[in-house]
Structures are given as C-alpha cells and as structure tokens.
N, C-alpha and C positions, 0 to 999 in steps of 0.2 A: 589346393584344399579339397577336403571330400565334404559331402553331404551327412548331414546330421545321420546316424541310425535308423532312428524312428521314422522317418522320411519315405523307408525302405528299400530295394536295388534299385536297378535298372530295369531287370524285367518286371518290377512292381508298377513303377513310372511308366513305363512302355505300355501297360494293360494299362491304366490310368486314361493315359493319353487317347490311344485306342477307343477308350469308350467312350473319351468326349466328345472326338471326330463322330463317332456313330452319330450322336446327338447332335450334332452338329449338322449331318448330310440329310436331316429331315427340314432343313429349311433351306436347300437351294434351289425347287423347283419356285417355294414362293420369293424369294429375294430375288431370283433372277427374271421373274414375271414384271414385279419391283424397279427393279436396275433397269429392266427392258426400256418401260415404259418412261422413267425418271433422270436415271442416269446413263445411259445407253453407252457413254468410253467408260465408265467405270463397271461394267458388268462382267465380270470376271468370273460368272457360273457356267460358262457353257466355252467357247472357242476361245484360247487364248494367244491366236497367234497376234503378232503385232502387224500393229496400219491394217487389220481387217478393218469390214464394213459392218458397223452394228446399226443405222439407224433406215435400213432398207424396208422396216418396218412402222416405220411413223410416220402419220401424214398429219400431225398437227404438232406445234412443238408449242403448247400450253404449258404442258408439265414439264417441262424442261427447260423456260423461261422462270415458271413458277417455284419451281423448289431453292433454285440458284437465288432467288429473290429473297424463298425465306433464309436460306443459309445465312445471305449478310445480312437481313436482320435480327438473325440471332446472334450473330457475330457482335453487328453494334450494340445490341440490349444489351446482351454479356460480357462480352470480351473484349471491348472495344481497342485497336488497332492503336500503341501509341499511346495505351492512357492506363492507367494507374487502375483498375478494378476492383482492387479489396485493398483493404490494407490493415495494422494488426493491433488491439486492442489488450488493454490486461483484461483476463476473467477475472469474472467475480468471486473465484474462489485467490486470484491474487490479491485483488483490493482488501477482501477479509484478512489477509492475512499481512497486508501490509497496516491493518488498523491494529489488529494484536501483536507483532511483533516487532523486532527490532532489525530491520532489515538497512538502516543506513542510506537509506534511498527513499527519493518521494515517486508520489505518483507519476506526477507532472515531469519527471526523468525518467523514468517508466516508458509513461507516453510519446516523448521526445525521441526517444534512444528506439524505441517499436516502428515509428516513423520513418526513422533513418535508415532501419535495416527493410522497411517495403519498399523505399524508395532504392535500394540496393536493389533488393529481387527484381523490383519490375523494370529495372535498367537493362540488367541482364536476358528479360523475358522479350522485352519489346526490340531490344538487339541481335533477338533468334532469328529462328523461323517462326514463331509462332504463329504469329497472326495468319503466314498463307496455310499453315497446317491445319487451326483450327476453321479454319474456311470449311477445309476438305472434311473435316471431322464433322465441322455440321451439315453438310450434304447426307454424311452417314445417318447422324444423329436422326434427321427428317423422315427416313426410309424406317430407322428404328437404334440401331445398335453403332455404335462408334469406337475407334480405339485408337489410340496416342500412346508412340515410344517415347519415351523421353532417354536421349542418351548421354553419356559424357564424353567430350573430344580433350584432345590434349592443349586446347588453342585456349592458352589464356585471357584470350580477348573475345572468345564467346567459346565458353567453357561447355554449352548446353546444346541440343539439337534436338531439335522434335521431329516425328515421323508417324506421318498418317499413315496405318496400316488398313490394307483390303479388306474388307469381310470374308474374302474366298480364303482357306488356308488357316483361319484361327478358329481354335475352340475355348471354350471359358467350363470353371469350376465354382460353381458357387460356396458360398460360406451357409453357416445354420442360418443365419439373418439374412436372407437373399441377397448379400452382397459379391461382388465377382472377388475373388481370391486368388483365384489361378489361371494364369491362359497355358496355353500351349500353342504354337505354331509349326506349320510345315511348310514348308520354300525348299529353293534348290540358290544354289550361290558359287561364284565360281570359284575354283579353287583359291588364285589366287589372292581373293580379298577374306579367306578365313582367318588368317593369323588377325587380317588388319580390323575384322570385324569385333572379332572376340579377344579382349587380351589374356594372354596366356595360354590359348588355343593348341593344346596338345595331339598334333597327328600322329592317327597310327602311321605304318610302312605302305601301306597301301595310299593313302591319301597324303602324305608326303611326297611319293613317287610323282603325285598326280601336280601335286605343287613344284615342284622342279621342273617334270620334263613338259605339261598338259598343261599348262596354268590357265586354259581359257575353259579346260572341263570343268557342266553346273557340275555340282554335287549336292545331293539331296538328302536336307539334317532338318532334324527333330530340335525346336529350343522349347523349354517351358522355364516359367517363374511361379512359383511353387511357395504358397504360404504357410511357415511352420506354425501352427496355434500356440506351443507349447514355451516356445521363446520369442513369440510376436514377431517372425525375419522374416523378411522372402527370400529364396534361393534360388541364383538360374541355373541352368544345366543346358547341356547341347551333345547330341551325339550323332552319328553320321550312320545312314538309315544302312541296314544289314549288319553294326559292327555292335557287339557286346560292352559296347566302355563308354564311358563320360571321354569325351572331345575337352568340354571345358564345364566347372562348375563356378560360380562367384556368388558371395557374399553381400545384398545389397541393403542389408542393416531393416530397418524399421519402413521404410520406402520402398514402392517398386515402381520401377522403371514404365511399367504398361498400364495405364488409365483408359477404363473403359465404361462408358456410360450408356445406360438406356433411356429414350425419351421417356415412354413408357412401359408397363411390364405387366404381362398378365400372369398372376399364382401355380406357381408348377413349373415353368417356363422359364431359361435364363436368357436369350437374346430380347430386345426391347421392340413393342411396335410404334413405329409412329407414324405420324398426319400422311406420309404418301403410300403406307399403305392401308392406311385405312379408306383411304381417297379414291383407291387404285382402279374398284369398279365403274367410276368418273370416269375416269383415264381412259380407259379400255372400250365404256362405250364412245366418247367424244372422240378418240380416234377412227373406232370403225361408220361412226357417222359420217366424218369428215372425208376417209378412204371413199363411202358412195356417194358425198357430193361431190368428190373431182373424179371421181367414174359418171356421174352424169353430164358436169361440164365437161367432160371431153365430148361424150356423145353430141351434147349439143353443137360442141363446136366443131367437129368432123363431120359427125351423120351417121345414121346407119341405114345400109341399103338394101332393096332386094330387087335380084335380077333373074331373069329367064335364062335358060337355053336355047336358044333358038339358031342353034349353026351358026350365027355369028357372033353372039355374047358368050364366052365361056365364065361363070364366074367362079370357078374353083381355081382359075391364075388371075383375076382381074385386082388390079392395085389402083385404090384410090388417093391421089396425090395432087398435088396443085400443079398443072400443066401435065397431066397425062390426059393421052388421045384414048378416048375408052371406044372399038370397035363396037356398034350396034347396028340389030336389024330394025328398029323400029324408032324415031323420034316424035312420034305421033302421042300428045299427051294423054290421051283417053286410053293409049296403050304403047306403053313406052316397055325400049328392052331392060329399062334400069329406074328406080323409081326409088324414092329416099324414104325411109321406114317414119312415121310419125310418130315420135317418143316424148309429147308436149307433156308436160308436169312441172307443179310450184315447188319450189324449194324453200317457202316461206317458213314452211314450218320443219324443215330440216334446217334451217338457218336460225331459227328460233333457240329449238336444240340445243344448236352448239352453245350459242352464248349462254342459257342456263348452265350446261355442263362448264364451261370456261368459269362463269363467274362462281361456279362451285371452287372447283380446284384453286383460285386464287383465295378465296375464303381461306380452305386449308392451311393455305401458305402461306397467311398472314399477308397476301399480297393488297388487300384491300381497305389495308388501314390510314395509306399515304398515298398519290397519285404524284407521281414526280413531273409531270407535266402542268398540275392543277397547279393554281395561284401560289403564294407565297404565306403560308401559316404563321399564326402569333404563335410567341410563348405558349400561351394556353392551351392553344388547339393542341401543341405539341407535348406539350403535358397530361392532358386529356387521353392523345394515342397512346405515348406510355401508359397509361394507366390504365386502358385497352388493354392491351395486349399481356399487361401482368396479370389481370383478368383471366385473359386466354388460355395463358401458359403458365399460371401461377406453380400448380402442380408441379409441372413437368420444369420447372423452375428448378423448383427445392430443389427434386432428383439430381440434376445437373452440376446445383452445387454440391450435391455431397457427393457424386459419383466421378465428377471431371474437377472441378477445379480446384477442389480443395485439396484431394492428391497430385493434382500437377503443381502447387502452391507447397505441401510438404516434401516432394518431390526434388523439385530446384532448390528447396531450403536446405536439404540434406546436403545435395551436392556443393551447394554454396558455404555449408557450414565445412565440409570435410576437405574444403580448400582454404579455407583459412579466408575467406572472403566475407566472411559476416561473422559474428558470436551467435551463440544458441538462442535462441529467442524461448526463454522458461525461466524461472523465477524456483527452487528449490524443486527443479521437474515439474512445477505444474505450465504445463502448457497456456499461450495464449489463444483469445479467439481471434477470427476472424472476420473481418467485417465487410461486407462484401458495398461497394460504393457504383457497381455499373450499372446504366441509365435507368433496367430494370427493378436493379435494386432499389434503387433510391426513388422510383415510382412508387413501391411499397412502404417504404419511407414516408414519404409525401400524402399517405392515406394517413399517417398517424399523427403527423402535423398539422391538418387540414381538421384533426378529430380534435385538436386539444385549441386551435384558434376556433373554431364552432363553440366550445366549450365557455371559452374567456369571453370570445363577444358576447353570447347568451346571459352570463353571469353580469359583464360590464351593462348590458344594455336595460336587463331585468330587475338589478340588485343596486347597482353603482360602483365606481372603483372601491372603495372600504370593505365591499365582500370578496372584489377577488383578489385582495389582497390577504383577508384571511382566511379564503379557501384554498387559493393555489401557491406555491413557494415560486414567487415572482422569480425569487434570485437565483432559483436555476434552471430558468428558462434557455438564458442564452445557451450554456452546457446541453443543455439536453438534445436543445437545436442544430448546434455544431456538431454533435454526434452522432447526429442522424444523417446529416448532410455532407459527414464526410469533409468536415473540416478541418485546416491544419493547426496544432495541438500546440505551435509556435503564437496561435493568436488566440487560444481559449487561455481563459486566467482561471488557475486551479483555486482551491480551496480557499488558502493562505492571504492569496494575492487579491480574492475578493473582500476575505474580513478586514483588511488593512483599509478596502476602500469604502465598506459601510463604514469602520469606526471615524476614519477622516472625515466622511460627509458629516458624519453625529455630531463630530466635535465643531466642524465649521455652525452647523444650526447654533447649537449651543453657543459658542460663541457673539452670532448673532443676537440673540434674544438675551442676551447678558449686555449688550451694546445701550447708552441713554438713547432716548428718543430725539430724535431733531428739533429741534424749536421752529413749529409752525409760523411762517411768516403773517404778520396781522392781516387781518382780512378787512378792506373801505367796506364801510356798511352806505348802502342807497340812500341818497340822497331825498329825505320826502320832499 
C-alpha cells in the first residue's frame, strides 16, 4: 500500500523526522544526568557499548532503591499484575438512547455482554508481557516520559506483545491539544530480522544483498507512525537510512501501535517531567556528600602521614601496608622520621545530612507511605495510604489514564476485534466508557462514597429515617455502590428486576393488613 497524498513524500517525512530529533537532542544532557543518577543500566545517552560499567559514579544507591520502589507502586495503584483494572460501561449517551429507541436489547445485556468482552481483553493482557513492560515503563514514567509498542504476533495464544522502548532513539510530534500523535524512531536492526519484523518488508538490492549473503549486518532504518487528522488513521512507514523509498508502509486503522505518556508536562514542551527529576538536585547532593564521607572513613581508617627526608626515610617510594618494614632514621616520639597526620572531625552532621536528603528522595518516590518491615496494617490504614497517594498523584493520575492506558485498552481492542476474537464494543458507533477499577481508582471512588454515607448518617441522625427516605432515592443506592466499586453486573439487579421486588413486597403488606386479627387470649385479672 502507499501513504495517503496529503501525508506528503519521503523527503517531506525525512525533514519532519529530522526536526523532531533536533528537538529531541536538547534534552540528552538532562536525561542522562537523570538516568545517571536513577537508572544507571538504562542510560543510554552517552556510551552504548554492552556489559560497560555505568555505576563508577554512585556512592549511595537511595535513588536507585527509590524509584524501583516507586515504579511497583505505580504498577500496583495502576496496573496491577494479574487483575482486571478497567473495565467497560455504556455511556450515557447509549443509555439515552436506549431509553428513546428501539434497540431490542436491555441495558442489563448491555452490561453483561461489556463484561464478558473486559474479561476477554484482560485475559489476553495479563497473558502478555505486560505487567514486566509496564514495570519498565514506569521506571520511565518517574524520570518523566514513557513509551510502550504494543505489537501483533502471529501466535494465536498470545496474539499481543508489548515492548518498552528507550528514550534514546525516539522523538514525538504533538497534536494542536498537546497530545503525542507522532513518534518517530531511529535504531539499527540486523538484516536478518527485517522481513521478520516488518511484514511485507520490501528490500531494495542493496539490502537484500545484505540479507542473503551478511544477515548478521545492523542496518540503520528510520520507522515513524504518523497521524492523518483528516481520516483519523495512523500510518507507519519504514525506510533504510541513505535510500530514497518506503522499505515498508501499514495501515493501522484508528489505533496506534506506540503509547506514550508524560508524568507531567510543562507548556511548550512535549517530553514529560517527573518526581526524579525534579528530585535530582537531592540526588546529586546526597551522593557527593556520601562520596566525602567514605573519603574520610578511609582516612580514618588508614591514616594520613608525614615524613622527613632524612637519608633513611625516602617518602616519595614509601608504601604504607599492613606488615611492611618501613626504614627509619628516628623512633624517638618527640621526633620521629614518620608521624600520622591528625585529621580528627564529626561526621555527626554530615550523617545528619544524608538521612534529610534520603528521606527527601523517598518522599519523592512515594517510598514513605508503607514500611514493609513495619507491623501488619488494618484495612483502614490501607485505605487511608490509598487515599494518600491519590492525593499525591491525583494529577498525574488523570494524565496517565488518558495518555497510556486507555490507548493501550483501544489498542488490544482493535487487535482483538480484527481477529475475530471479541465483537465491536459500540452501540450504533457510539462508543463505550471506561471505567477504570485499579486500587487508585477506586480510592477516588471511595471519597465519593465516604461523601454520601456522611450525608445519610447526618440526615438519619438529625431528621430520622422518614427524611432520608424522602430526600435520598434509597432504591438506588445499591446500584450506584456496585458501580463505583466495580462490581460484577451478574449480581446488580437492573431496573425491571427491582420493580417486581417493591411491587411483591407492597403486595405482601397489603396482604397482611387485609389479614383478621388474632383473638387475644383472655387475660386472669389479680386476685384481690
């Protein structure tokens, strides 16, 4: 297939691409100051040979315990490993529409058949890779900017693959609404795995040549996914760096393939910042503090000396070790040919120091919410920390779902719908929502249920039950609760199923009270 027109050539893409690397090359002094400090195997802005040494330069690994810390617990708030985290809801523009028209369907099958196809998606999702990708994606995410391939394999027992990509090598294209719309990437690949990466992978003669007779030569290609405005698609493209032609172009419908999210983002700007670098000046001093505490505990623990000249002391070769004979002309204390430098000082308040800066950086990282070593927490407590940290992160929350999960969520749906593995999840095209059910979400949840039992005891405790019966709509309490909590829609009773069970109760009273009264048994009156 070729690329839409309006799209432009090759060499329109190529300048494209070009100027988003530029933009791009102005943030690898600080990401790799970043990385330095944070991620040290994932720093990929400076030497990239493999099994080098990058961490020659730390002498305290705070932040390197710390971000790893926050990662899984943005992992579990979010995305948690194994467990169902959204799942999918009619909008309210279906429900209207299923009250005015004739749609042959209730809600409550609606609801059912919505159920059955999250519980589909998140089969397929929790049988990926996903959980260790998004690991590594929230490592990203911490430093600032993240990005997730999402691919399709031919294996129809895990149709899906995810793939954390580096921050070295991508560049992004924003939308009018500062949304990412376009990456681009640069790598090198070796010949051989191009057909198998790309399908349909058209080589020129030069790079065929190289796939028969070289097949372990990289080769260095340009891929981007390119969003058309005009027909809502993304389109990728691929071509092989010095050749004038598309290698490969594909058609990826309404979905793309690459999800990338910012913690945060400041105006002007498309890569995201977040908590470690903001943190980073922490980092930077608590390491070089740390560096001149074990430069002084050496001192202490070695010594430092000074010695004469004296024809028998030479100290420009003398070696201080444990069992060496050190020649001298003098052992006389009041004048000795070697004599140990006195370098006494507290470390109290370079020890002080650190732990301020330490317990900064954990702050940061959310590392100070839970003590896995501390006692054993109630419910409460642990409801409480959720609601902490939704607090913290509330913001950078949102961001998250609308920048990662809810395109990795349309994402796999496309791919699952275009294998015949689910039905379209929409109702005459109007889309459903999503409801997002992980730990964090449903802390926020938990504030809005915590507002409306405040509301009811107030009213019960103030008024009596006859007013909150007719200020609040008792009967759909349970609904609204199950809905918040992310309950399954096999045990909420719609509409229908609840009118049948006031009108039975009504009838039972009624029944009652149409019932004679008992004949009271005589009562002995007291004897005077």
């Amino acid at each position: 297939m070729k690329l839409p027109p309006h799209l432009g050539s090759i060499q329109d893409l190529k300048g494209r691409e070009n100027q988003a690397f530029n933009a791009e090359a102005m943030w690898h002094d600080q990401l790799s100051d970043v990385y330095e400090y944070f991620l040290p195997q994932r720093n990929l802005f400076e030497i990239e040979d493999k099994g080098q040494k990058k961490m020659d330069r730390i002498f305290d690994s705070t932040s390197l315990t710390a971000i790893q810390q926050g990662a899984s617990k943005l992992q579990e708030n979010i995305a948690p490993i194994w467990a169902r985290w959204a799942t999918f809801n009619p909008s309210s523009e279906i429900l209207n529409m299923l009250e005015t028209g004739d749609y042959n369907v209730t809600e409550k099958q609606i609801r059912e058949n919505l159920e059955k196809q999250s519980e589909i998606v998140f089969d397929y999702i929790n049988r990926s890779n996903f959980g260790t990708q998004f690991y590594e994606a929230a490592l990203d995410l911490l430093v600032g900017t993240a990005t997730l391939k999402i691919d399709e394999t031919d294996d129809d027992s895990m149709p899906i693959v995810f793939n954390c990509i580096p921050q070295r090598g991508i560049a992004f294209e924003e939308g009018p609404y500062g949304t990412i719309e376009t990456h681009w990437r640069r790598f090198k690949v070796k010949a051989r795995l191009l057909e198998r990466m790309w399908k349909g992978f058209q080589p020129s003669s030069n790079v065929q040549s190289m796939i028969d007779h070289k097949p372990d030569t990289e080769v260095e290609v340009s891929e981007g996914v390119i969003y058309d405005p005009k027909d809502k698609k993304y389109y990728g493209c691929l071509w092989v760096k010095q050749e004038e032609r598309f290698s490969w172009v594909e058609d990826f419908g309404n979905s793309s393939p690459w999800v990338t999210g910012r913690y945060t983002k400041v105006s002007g700007e498309v890569r995201g910042r977040g908590p470690a670098m903001q943190t980073l000046p922490d980092v930077r001093s608590l390491n070089k503090a740390k560096e001149f505490v074990l430069q002084k505990a050496a001192i202490d623990l070695a010594g430092m000396y000074t010695a004469t000249d004296d024809g028998v002391t030479n100290p420009y070769n003398m070696v201080i070790a444990p069992g060496i004979v050190i020649p001298v002309g003098s052992n006389n204390t009041n004048n000795p040919s070697i004599q140990r430098l006195d370098t006494a000082s507290s470390l109290s308040l370079a020890q002080f120091e650190i732990v301020e800066l330490q317990n900064s950086i954990k702050i940061a990282m959310f590392n100070d919410l839970r003590d896995p070593a501390g006692p054993v927490r109630t419910a409460t407590e642990i409801a409480i920390e959720s609601r902490e940290l939704a607090k913290r992160i509330g913001s950078a929350f949102g961001r998250l779902q609308t920048e990662v999960l809810i395109p990795v969520l349309k994402r796999v749906v496309s791919i699952l719908i275009r294998r015949g593995l689910i039905t379209p999840i929409e109702l005459d095209g109007r889309d459903v929502e999503v409801k997002f059910t992980s730990p964090l979400a449903r802390a926020q949840d938990s504030e809005d249920i915590l507002s409306v039992q405040q509301a009811v005891e107030f009213v019960l405790a103030t008024a009596g039950p006859d007013q909150v019966q007719m200020a609040f709509k008792i009967e759909d309490f349970g609904t609204w609760v199950a809905e918040k909590t992310g309950m399954s829609s096999e045990l909420v009773r719609d509409d229908a199923e609840k009118e049948r069970i006031i009108q039975a109760g009504a009838e039972a009273k009624q029944m009652e009270a149409q019932q004679p009264m008992a004949e009271q048994p005589p009562q002995l009156q007291a004897v005077q």
